[in-house]
N, C-alpha and C positions, 0 to 999 in steps of 0.2 A: 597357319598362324591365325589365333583368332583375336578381335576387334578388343583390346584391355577399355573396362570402363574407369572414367577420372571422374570423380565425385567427391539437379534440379529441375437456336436460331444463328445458324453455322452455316458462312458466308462463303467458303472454300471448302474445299475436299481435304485441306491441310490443315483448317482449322478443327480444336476438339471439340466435341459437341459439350452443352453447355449441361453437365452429367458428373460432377464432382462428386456429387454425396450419393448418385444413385450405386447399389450396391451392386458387383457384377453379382452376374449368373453363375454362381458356385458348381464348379463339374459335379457330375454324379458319381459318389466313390462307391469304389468294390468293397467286401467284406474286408481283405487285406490291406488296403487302404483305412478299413475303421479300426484296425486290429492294429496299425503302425502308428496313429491318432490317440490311441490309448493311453501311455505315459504321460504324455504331456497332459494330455483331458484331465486325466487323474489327479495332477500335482495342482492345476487348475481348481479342478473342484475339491477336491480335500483340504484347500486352503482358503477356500471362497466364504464357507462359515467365520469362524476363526477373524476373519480379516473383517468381515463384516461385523461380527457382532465389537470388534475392538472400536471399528470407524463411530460406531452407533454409540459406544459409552463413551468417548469423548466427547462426541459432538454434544450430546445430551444435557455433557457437562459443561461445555464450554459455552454453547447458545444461549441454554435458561439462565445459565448464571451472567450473560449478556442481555438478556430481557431484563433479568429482574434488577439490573442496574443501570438500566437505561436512562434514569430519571438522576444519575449523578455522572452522565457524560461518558464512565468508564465501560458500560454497557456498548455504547459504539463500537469502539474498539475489539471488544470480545463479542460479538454478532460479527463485526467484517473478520475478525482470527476464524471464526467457524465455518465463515465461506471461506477462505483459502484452505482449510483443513479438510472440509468436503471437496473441493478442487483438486487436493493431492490424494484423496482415496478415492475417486473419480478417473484420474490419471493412470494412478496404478492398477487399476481395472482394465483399462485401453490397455495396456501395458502386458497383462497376465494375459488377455484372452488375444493379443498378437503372437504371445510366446505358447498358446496353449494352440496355434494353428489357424488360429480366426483370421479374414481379411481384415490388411485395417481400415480402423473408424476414422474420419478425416476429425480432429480436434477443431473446436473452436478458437476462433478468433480473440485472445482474451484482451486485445488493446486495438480494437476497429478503427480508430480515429490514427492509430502512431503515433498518440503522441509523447515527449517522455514522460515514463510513471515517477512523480513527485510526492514526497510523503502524505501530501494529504490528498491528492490522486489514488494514494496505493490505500486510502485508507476508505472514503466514499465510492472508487469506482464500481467495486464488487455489490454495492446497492443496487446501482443502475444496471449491474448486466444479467439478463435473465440466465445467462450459463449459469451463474453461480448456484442461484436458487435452484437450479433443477438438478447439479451436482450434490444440494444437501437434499434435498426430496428424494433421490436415488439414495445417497447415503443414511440418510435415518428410514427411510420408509421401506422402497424397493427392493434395495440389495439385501441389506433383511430375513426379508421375507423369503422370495424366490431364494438367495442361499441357502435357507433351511428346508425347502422343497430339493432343491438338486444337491445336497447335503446326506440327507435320510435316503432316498432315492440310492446313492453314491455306495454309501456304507454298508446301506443293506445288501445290493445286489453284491458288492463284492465281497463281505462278510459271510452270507448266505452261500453264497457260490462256490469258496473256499472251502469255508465250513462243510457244505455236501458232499464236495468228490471227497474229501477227507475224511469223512467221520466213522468212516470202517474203520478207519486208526486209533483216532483218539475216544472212539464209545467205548474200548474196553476198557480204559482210564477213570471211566467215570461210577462211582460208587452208585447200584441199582438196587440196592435195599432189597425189599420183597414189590417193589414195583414189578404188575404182570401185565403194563398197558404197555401194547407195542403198535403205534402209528399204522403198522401195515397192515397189521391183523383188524385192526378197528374198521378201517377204508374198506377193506376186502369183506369182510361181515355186511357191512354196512351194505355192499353193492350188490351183494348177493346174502339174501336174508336166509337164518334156517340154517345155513352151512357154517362149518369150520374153517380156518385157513388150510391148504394141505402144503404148507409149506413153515419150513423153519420162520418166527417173529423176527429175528435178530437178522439173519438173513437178509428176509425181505427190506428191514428197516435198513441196512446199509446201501441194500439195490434201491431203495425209494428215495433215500437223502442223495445217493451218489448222482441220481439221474434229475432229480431237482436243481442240485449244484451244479451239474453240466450244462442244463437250460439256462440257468441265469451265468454263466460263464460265457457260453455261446453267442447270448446276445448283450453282453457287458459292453461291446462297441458302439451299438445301436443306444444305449442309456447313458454314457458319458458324453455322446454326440451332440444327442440330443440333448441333454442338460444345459450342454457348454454352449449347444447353439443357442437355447432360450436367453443367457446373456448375452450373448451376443446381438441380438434381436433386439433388448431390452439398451443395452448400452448406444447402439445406433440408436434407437429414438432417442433418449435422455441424455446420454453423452456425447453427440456426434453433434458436427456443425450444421446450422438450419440450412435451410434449400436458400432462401432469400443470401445470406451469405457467399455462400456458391457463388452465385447467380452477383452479386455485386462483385466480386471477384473476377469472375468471369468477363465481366466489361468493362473494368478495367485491366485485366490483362490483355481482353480483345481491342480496346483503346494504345494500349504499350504496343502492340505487337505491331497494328495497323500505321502508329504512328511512326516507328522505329521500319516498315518497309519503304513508308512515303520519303525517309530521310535518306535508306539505302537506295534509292533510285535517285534522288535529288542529289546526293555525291556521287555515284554514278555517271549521271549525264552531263556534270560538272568536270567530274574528271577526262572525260570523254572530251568533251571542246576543250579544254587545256593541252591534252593529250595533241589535236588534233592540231589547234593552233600551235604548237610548241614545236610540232615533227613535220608532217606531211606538205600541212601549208606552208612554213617556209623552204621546203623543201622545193614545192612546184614554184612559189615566186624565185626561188634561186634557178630552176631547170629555164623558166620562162625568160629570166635576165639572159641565161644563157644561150639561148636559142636566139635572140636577137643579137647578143651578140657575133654569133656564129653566121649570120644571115649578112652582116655588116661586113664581117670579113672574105665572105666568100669567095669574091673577086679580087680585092686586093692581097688577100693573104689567107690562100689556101691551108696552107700547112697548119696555121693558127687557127684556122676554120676548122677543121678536122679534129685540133687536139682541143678545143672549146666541144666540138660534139660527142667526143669519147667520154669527158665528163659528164657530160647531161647525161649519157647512155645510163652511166655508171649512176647519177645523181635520179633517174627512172625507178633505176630498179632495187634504189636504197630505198623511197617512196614505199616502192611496191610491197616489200618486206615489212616497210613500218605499217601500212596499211593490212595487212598480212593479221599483223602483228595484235596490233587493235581489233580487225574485227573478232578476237577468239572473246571479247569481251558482250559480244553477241552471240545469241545462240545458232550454232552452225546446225547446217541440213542436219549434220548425222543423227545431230542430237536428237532432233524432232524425227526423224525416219527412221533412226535403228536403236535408238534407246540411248539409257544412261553408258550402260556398261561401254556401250562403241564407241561412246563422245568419248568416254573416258580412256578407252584405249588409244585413241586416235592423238587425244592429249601428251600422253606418256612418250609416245612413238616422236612426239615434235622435240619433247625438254629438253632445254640444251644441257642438263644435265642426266646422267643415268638414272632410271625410277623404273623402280620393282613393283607393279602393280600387285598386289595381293587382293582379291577380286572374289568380295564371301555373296555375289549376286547371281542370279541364274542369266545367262547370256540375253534371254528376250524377255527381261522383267520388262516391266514402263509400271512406272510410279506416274503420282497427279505432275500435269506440265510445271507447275510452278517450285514443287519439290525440286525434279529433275532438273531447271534452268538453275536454280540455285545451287544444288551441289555442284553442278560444273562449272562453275563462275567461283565458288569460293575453291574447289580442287584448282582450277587454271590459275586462279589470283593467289594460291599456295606454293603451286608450284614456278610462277614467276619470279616470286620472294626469293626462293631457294636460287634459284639460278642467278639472282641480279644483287644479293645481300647477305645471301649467308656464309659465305664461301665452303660451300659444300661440294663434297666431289661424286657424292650419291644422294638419293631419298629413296622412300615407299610410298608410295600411296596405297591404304586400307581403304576398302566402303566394306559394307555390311548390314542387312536390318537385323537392329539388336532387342530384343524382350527386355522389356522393364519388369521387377516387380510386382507391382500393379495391373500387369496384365498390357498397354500399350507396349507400342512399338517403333522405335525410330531409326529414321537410315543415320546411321555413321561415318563420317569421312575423314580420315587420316592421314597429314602429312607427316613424316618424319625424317629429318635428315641429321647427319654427320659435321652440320657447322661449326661456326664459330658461337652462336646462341644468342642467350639479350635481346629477344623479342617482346616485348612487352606490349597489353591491348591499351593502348591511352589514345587519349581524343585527339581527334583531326589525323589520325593517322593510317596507314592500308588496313590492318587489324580490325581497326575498329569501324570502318566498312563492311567486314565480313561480318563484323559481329554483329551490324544492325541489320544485315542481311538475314542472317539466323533468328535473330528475334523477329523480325517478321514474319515469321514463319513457324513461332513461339519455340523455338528452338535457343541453342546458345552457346557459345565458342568456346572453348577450350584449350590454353597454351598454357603449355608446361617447356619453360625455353631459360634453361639456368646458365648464366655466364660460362664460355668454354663448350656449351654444347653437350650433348643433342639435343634437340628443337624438335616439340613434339605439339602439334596443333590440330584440334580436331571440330568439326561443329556437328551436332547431334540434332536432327530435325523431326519432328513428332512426324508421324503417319496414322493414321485415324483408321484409314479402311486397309482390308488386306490385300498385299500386294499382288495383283492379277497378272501371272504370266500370259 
């Protein structure tokens, strides 16, 4: 059974590195691979002129005619219409060359501040954001241009290439007057002076177009490829969001993520002495009443001595248990000696309820310590749910590292059980411990728990480097 996705200067091994906009390292494709890239390249580039030269006579018309009325107010309004209209064929661009195979382009940020867009917000912000202006510079200038290079490029070769293997076919269609100039025989003169051809013109002319057409067919993958990647390349710088972006992003999510672990430790160790005070300790103040009392009696009243100590025996090793109990809230030996996968089996083997381990990790993975303490803390703190709240008579637990995408990688951890349901993550509650758990770790919780059941919770925690067995 495999892991269902529900669908969002590097301090740690878990944190990402700060590489948002850097592009990966695109594999290196086989011929078949540029040959299955084709259709979509195609529909890509034969629609790239076309869309360009449409974007170019609007704006044209929409700008200047906002310049030149600039000086009665209504000019404003039709200069910021021409930045939203370069922004939507800007878009559509990201848009075509995701669908044409390209990785994607991270989009800018079109409202950095959040705050809400107000009419007359919506009407000056596009002044102040440089995205805008470099969405019409691409649209009236760039796209253009470079469309009518990968455009000609497009048509020809496929034009040309078709036209060749075929034209043994359709030359006899074509009205030859007293025309005696034949392509091959010219070439062939030419390359050897003084001589005749000693072969049929028409002949030759079909074997010469036929094998022209087959060269430019051949490497028709190699020329859409490349076309589509020159936009691609051109749209990352001009289209794509700045590095500075990124990078303020970045530390404010490393600010969220840091601040949201400090809070899961700090309810944590809160719950911990509640826990502690609540169970254990009046547990020994009761054992410790009782042993004095038992000490009191021991001469005067034996039998009462004795049924006072069977209690404390009993009131020992309820302690023991609750202490037992708590510490799975620390990380046990196994965890750190034998890995995730044996914390986790060892886990399943205690639940006072039945759980199906379903186990997509190799037995002696070890992920970063802090990954690995955290899934088994929020699996244990899931699996205690189940057995103390949901009234369920079974669960599963899933893990698994899953592929994004984007190319990253995150463990996934799945409970799911047979409950009553009405799990909900809101504040001050167990849930939402896990969930600041997760975020610290820039990861993020998952429950899907609809009245009546099944209850289905997961948290998905990024992993940065690859997993070393």
């Amino acid at each position: 059974m495999t892991i269902e996705s529900l669908s969002t200067d590097q301090p740690s091994d878990t944190l990402d590195a700060v590489s948002s906009t850097r592009p990966q390292q695109p594999a290196r494709l086989g011929y078949g691979a540029l040959w299955r890239g084709v259709p979509r390249e195609l529909g890509f580039l034969v629609l790239t002129m076309p869309i360009a030269y449409v974007g170019f006579s609007i704006l044209n018309g929409v700008l200047w005619a906002g310049v030149a009325t600039l000086i009665i107010y209504i000019g404003v309004f039709l200069v910021s219409g021409s930045l939203y209209i370069a922004r939507g064929f800007g878009t559509l661009e990201l848009v075509r060359l995701r669908w044409a195979g390209q990785p994607q382009i991270a989009r800018p940020d079109w409202n950095p501040g959040g705050k809400p867009i107000t009419f007359w917000r919506g009407v000056f912000g596009p002044y102040a954001n440089g995205h805008y202006w470099l969405y019409l510079l691409h649209a009236m200038v760039i796209n253009p241009v470079i469309s009518m290079i990968s455009w000609v490029f497009t048509i020809v070769w496929v034009s040309a290439g078709l036209g060749g293997v075929t034209y043994w076919f359709w030359d006899r269609f074509i009205p030859q007057g007293n025309s005696e100039i034949y392509l091959s025989k010219v070439i062939y003169e030419f390359m050897v002076p003084g001589s005749t051809a000693p072969f049929d013109p028409i002949v030759g002319d079909n074997i010469m177009e036929f094998a022209l057409g087959a060269i430019l067919l051949v490497t028709l993958p190699f020329i859409t490829h490349a076309m589509t990647l020159m936009h691609q390349v051109v749209a990352r710088g001009v289209l794509g969001q700045w590095r500075s972006e990124a990078l303020q992003r970045e530390v404010a999510d490393l600010s969220a993520s840091r601040g949201a672990a400090v809070v899961a430790e700090d309810q944590s160790l809160r719950r911990l002495e509640r826990d502690l005070h609540d169970g254990p300790q009046q547990r020994l103040i009761r054992l410790q009443m009782d042993l004095a009392a038992a000490e009191r009696k021991l001469d005067s009243d034996p039998d009462g001595a004795r049924t006072i100590l069977a209690e404390a025996g009993q009131q020992a090793k309820d302690t023991l248990e609750e202490l037992r109990a708590l510490s799975r809230g620390f990380a046990p030996p196994i965890l750190q000696d034998r890995g995730l996968v044996a914390a986790l089996d060892s886990l399943v083997a205690r639940s006072a309820v039945t759980v199906t381990f379903d186990n997509g990790l190799a037995p002696d993975l070890r992920l970063p310590p802090e990954i690995e303490r955290s899934a088994y803390f929020i699996a244990a703190e899931l699996l205690t749910n189940v057995s103390r709240h949901s009234g369920a008579a079974s669960a599963r637990l899933q893990v698994a590292v899953a592929g994004e995408p984007d190319g990253s990688r995150r463990l996934e951890v799945w409970v799911t059980d047979d409950g009553n349901g009405g799990a909900k993550l809101t504040a001050d509650h167990g849930l939402s411990g896990l969930d600041e758990r997760a975020r610290g770790l820039r990861g993020d919780l998952v429950v899907d728990s609809p009245v009546g059941g099944p209850t289905r919770i997961g948290a998905r925690i990024p992993v940065t480097e690859d997993p070393a067995n």
